[in-house]
C-alpha beads as a LAMMPS data file, in Angstrom:
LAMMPS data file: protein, C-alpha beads

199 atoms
198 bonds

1 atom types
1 bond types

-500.0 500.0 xlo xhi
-500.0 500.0 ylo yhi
-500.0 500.0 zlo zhi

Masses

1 110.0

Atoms # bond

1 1 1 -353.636 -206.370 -464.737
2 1 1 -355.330 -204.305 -462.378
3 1 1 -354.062 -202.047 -459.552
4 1 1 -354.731 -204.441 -456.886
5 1 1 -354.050 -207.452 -458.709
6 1 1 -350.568 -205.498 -459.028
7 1 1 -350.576 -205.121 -455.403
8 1 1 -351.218 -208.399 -454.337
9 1 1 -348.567 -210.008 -456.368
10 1 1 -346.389 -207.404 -455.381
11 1 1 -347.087 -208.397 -451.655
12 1 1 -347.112 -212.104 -452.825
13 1 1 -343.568 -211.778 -454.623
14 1 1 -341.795 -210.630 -451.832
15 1 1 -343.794 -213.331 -449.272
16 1 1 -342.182 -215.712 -451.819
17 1 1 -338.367 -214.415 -451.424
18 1 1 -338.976 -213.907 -447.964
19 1 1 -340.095 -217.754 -447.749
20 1 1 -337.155 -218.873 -449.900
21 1 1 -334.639 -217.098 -447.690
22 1 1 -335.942 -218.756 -444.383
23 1 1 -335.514 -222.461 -445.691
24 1 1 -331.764 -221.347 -446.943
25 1 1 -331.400 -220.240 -442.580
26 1 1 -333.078 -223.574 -441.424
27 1 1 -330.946 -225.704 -444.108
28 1 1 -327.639 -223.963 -442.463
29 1 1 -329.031 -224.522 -438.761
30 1 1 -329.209 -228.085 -439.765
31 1 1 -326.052 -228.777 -441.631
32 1 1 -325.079 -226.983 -438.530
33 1 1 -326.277 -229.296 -436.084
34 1 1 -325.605 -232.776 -437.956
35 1 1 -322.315 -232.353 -440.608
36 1 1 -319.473 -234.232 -438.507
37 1 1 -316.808 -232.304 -437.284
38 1 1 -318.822 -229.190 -437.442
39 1 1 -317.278 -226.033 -436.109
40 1 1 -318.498 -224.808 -432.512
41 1 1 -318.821 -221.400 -433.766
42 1 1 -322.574 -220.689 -435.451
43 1 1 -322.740 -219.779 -438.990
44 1 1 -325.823 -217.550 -437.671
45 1 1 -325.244 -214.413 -435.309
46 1 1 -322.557 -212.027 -434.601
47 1 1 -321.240 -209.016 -433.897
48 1 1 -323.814 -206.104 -434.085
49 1 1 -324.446 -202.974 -431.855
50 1 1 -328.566 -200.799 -431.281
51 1 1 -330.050 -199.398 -429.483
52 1 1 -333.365 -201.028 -427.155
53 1 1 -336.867 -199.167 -426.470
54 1 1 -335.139 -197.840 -423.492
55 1 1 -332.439 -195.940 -425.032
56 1 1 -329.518 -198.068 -424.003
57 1 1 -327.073 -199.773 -426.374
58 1 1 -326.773 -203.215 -426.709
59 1 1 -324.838 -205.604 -428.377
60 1 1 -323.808 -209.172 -429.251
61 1 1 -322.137 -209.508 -426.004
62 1 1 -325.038 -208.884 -423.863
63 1 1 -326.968 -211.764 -424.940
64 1 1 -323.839 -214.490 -423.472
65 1 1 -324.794 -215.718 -420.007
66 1 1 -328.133 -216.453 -420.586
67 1 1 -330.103 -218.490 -423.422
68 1 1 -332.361 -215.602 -425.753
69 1 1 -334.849 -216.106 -428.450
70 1 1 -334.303 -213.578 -431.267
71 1 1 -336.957 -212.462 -433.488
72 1 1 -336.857 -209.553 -436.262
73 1 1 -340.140 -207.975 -437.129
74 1 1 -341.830 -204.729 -437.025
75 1 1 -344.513 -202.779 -435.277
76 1 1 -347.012 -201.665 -438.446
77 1 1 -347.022 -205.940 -439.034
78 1 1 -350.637 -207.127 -438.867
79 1 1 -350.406 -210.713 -437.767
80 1 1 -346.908 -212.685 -437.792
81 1 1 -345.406 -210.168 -435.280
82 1 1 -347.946 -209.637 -432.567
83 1 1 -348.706 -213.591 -432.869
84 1 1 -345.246 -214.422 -432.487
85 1 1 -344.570 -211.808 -428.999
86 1 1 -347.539 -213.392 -427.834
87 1 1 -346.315 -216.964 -427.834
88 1 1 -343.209 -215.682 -426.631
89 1 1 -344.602 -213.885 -423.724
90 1 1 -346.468 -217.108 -422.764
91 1 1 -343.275 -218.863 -422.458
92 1 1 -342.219 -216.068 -420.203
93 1 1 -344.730 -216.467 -418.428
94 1 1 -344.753 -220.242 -418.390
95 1 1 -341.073 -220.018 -417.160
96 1 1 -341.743 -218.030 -413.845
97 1 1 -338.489 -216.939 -412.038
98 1 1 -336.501 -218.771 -414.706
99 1 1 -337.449 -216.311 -417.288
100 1 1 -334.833 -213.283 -415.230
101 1 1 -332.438 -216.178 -416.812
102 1 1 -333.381 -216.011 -420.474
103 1 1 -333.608 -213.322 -422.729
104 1 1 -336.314 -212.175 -425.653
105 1 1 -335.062 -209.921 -428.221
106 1 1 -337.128 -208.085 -430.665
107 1 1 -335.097 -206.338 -433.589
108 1 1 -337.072 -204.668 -435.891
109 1 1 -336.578 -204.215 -439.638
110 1 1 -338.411 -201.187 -440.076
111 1 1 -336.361 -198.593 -438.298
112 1 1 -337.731 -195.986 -440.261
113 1 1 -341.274 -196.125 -438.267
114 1 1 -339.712 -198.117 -434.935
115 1 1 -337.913 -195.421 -432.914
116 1 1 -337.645 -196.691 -429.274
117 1 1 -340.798 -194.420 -427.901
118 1 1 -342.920 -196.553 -430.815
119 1 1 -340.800 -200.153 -429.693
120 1 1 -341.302 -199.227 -426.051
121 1 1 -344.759 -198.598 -426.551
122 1 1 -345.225 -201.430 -428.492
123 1 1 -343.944 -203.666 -426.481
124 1 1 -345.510 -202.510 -423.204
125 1 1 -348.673 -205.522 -424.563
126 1 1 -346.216 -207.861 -423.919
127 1 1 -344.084 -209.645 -421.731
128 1 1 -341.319 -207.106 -419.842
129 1 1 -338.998 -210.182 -420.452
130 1 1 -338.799 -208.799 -424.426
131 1 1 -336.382 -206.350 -425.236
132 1 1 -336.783 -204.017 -428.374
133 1 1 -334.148 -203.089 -430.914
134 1 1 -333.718 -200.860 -433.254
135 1 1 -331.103 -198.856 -435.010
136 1 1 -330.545 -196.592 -439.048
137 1 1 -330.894 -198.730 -441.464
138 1 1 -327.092 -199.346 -441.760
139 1 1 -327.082 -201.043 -438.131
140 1 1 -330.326 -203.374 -439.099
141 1 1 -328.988 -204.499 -442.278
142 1 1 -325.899 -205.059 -440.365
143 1 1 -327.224 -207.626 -438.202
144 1 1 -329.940 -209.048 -440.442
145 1 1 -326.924 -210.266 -442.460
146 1 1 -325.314 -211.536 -439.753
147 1 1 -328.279 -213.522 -438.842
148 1 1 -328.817 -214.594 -442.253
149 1 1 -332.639 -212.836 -441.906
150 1 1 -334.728 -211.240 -444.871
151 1 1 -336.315 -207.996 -445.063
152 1 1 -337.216 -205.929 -447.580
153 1 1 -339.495 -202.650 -447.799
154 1 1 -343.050 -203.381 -449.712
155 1 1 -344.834 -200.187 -451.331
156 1 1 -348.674 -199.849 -450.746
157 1 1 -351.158 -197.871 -452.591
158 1 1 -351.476 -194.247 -451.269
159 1 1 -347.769 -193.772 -450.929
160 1 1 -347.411 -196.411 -447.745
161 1 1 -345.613 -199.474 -446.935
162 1 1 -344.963 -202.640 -445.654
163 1 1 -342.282 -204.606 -444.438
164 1 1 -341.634 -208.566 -445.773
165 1 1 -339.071 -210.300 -443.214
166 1 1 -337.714 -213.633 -442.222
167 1 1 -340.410 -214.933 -439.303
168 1 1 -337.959 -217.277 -437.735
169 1 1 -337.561 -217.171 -433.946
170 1 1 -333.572 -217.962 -432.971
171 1 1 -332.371 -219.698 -429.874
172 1 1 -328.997 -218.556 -429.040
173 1 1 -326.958 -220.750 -426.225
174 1 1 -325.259 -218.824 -423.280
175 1 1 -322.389 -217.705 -425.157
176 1 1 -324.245 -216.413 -427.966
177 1 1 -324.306 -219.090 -430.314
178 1 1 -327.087 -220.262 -432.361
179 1 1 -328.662 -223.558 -431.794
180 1 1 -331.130 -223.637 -433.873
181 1 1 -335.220 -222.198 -435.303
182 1 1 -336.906 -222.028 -432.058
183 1 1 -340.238 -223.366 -432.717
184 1 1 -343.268 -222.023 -431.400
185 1 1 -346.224 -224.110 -432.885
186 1 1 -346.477 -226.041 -429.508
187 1 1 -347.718 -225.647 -426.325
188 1 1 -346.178 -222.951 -424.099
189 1 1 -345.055 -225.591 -421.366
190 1 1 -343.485 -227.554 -424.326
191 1 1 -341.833 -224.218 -425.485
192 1 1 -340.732 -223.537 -422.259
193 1 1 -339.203 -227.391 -421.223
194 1 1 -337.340 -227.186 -424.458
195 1 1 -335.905 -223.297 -423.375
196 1 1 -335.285 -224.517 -419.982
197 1 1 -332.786 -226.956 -421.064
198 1 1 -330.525 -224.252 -422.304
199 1 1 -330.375 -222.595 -419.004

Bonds

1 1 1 2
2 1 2 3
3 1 3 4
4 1 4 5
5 1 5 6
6 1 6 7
7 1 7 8
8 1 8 9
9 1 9 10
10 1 10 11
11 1 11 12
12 1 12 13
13 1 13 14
14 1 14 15
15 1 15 16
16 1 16 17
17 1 17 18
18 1 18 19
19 1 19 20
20 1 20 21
21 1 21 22
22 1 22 23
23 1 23 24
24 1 24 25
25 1 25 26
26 1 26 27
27 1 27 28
28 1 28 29
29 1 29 30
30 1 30 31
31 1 31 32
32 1 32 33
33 1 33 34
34 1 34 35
35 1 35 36
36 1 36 37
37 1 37 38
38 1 38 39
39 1 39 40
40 1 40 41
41 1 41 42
42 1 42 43
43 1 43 44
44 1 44 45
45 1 45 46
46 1 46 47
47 1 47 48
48 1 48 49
49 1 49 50
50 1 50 51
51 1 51 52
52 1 52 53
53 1 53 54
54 1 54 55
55 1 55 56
56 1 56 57
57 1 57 58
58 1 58 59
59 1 59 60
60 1 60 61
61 1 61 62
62 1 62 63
63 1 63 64
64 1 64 65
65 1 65 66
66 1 66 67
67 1 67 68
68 1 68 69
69 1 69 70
70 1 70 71
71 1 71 72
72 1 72 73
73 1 73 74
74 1 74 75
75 1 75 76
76 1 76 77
77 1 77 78
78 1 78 79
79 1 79 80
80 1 80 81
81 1 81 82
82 1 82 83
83 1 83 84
84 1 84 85
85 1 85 86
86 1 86 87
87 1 87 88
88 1 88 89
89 1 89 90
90 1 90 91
91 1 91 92
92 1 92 93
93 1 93 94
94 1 94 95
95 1 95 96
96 1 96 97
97 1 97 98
98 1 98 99
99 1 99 100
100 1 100 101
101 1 101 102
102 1 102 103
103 1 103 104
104 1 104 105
105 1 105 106
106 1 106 107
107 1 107 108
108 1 108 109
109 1 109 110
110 1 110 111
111 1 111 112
112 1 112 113
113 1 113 114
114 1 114 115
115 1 115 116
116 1 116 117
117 1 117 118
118 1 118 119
119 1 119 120
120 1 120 121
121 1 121 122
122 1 122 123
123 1 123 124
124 1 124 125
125 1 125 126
126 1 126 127
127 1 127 128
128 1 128 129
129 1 129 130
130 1 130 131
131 1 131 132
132 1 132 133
133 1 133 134
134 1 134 135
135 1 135 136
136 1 136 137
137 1 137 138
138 1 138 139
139 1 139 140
140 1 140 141
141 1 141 142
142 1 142 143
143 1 143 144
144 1 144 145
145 1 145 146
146 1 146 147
147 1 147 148
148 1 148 149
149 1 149 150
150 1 150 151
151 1 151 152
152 1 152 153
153 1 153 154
154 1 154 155
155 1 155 156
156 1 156 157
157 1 157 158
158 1 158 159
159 1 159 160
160 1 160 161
161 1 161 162
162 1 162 163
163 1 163 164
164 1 164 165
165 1 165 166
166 1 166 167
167 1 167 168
168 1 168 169
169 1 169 170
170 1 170 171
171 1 171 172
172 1 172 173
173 1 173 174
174 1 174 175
175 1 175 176
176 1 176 177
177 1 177 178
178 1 178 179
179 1 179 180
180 1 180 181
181 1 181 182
182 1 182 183
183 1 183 184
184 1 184 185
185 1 185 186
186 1 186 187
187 1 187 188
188 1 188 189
189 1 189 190
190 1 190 191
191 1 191 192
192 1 192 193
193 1 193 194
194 1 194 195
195 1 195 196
196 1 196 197
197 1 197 198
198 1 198 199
């Protein structure tokens, strides 16, 4: 086997576990949602404290009072990231003055690179609605577990890396409780109705 058929699957591999992980989240968001008698409390989500692109702290407790999608991702990704902040930011946009009542979180799970100048920078190509986080590596893993997300550090050739995550987007009620995979693949007014509803 050759060095990039090594690479690629390498790369493929982890895509794989990474794929494998996000049906075990929806499968819980939907036992969740439809086993009778099911507890209020969310099996996803919970207590977690990092820092945003701004420098202040931040924590499970400021995302109660409003509805908030949370994604985890991470600046050096090529295509599920951006894509993703994008179709968030048209939501945002779709929403108007009901978007000051929603939040957009961003947690990245490559803290290593993402310091809050790179996450603030990052982020200014997007919506101001989306909120960066970031944290060591003790923090991330911390809350990746808690929302039952995927990540895991890919080598490159040359000595580089990349990072294989959980893409799902997570809408969390007003108190902070998951509802359920927020999906995106729709039209941003569609996106935004269904968002709406949590407000």
């Amino acid at each position: 086997m050759t060095r990039q058929q090594t690479r690629i699957f390498t790369v493929f591999a982890a895509f794989l576990a990474g794929l494998v992980l996000s049906l075990g989240v929806i499968l819980i968001a939907r036992e969740h949602m439809t086993a009778p008698g099911a507890p209020q409390a969310a099996a996803i989500g919970g207590p977690f404290r990092l820092t945003d692109q701004d420098g202040r702290v931040v924590t499970q407790e400021d995302l109660k009072g409003r509805p908030s999608l949370v994604f985890f991702g991470f600046t050096h990704c090529p295509d599920v990231c951006p894509t993703t902040l994008f179709d968030i930011s048209q939501i945002m946009a779709v929403l108007g003055p009901d978007a000051d009542r929603t939040r957009a979180v961003f947690i990245t799970v490559d803290p290593e690179r993402d310091t809050q100048s790179v996450l603030k920078d990052y982020l200014s190509s997007f919506d101001p609605h989306l909120t960066g986080l970031t944290g060591d590596l003790t923090e991330i893993t911390t809350v990746a577990k808690e929302y039952r997300a995927y990540f895991k550090k890919v080598p490159l050739d040359g000595g580089g890396y990349t990072m294989d995550h959980t893409a799902i987007t997570y809408l969390m009620d007003k108190e902070g409780r998951f509802v359920s995979p927020f999906n995106l693949k729709r039209t941003p007014e569609a996106a935004a109705a269904d968002l709406r509803r949590q407000l």
